[in-house]
C-alpha positions, 0 to 999 in steps of 0.5 A: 619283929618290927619291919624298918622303913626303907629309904627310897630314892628317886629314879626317872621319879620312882622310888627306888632302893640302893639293890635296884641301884647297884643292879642298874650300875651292873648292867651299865658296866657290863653293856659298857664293857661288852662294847669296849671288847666289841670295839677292840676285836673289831677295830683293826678290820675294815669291811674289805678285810673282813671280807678277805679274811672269810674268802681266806676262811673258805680256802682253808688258811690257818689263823696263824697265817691270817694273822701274819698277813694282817699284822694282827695278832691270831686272836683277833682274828680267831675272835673274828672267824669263830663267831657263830653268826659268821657273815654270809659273803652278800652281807658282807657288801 
């Protein structure tokens, strides 16, 4: 069997194939979209809510009322409460 040539791009001046092109489209989509969502659960609090909303945690409130006080919707605050790197009230400041 007879190996075709492969065409190569140039890329930050390497060669580079149309796979390692889609592989590099990838990864940009997925950053680009992993910050939108980011972006959107972290957009309506503030430094102050967020810390209200972890004393609001710590006392034993529901995200349901968290979300009614807030006038947010309960799963933004869920997404917010039930991180697992959840803040330490001193990083909070």
């Amino acid at each position: 069997m007879q190996d075709l040539p492969r065409k190569a791009y140039e890329l930050q001046g390497e060669p580079v194939d149309l796979f390692y092109q889609a592989i590099l489209c990838q990864q940009n989509l997925r950053e680009r979209y992993i910050s939108e969502v980011l972006a959107l659960v972290i957009a309506p609090f503030s430094e102050e809510t967020k810390r209200q909303i972890y004393e609001w945690q710590r006392e034993g409130k529901t995200t349901r009322w968290m979300a009614d006080q807030l006038g947010v919707t309960r799963h933004k605050v869920m997404l917010l409460t039930k991180r697992t790197s959840w803040p330490t009230p001193t990083s909070l400041s």
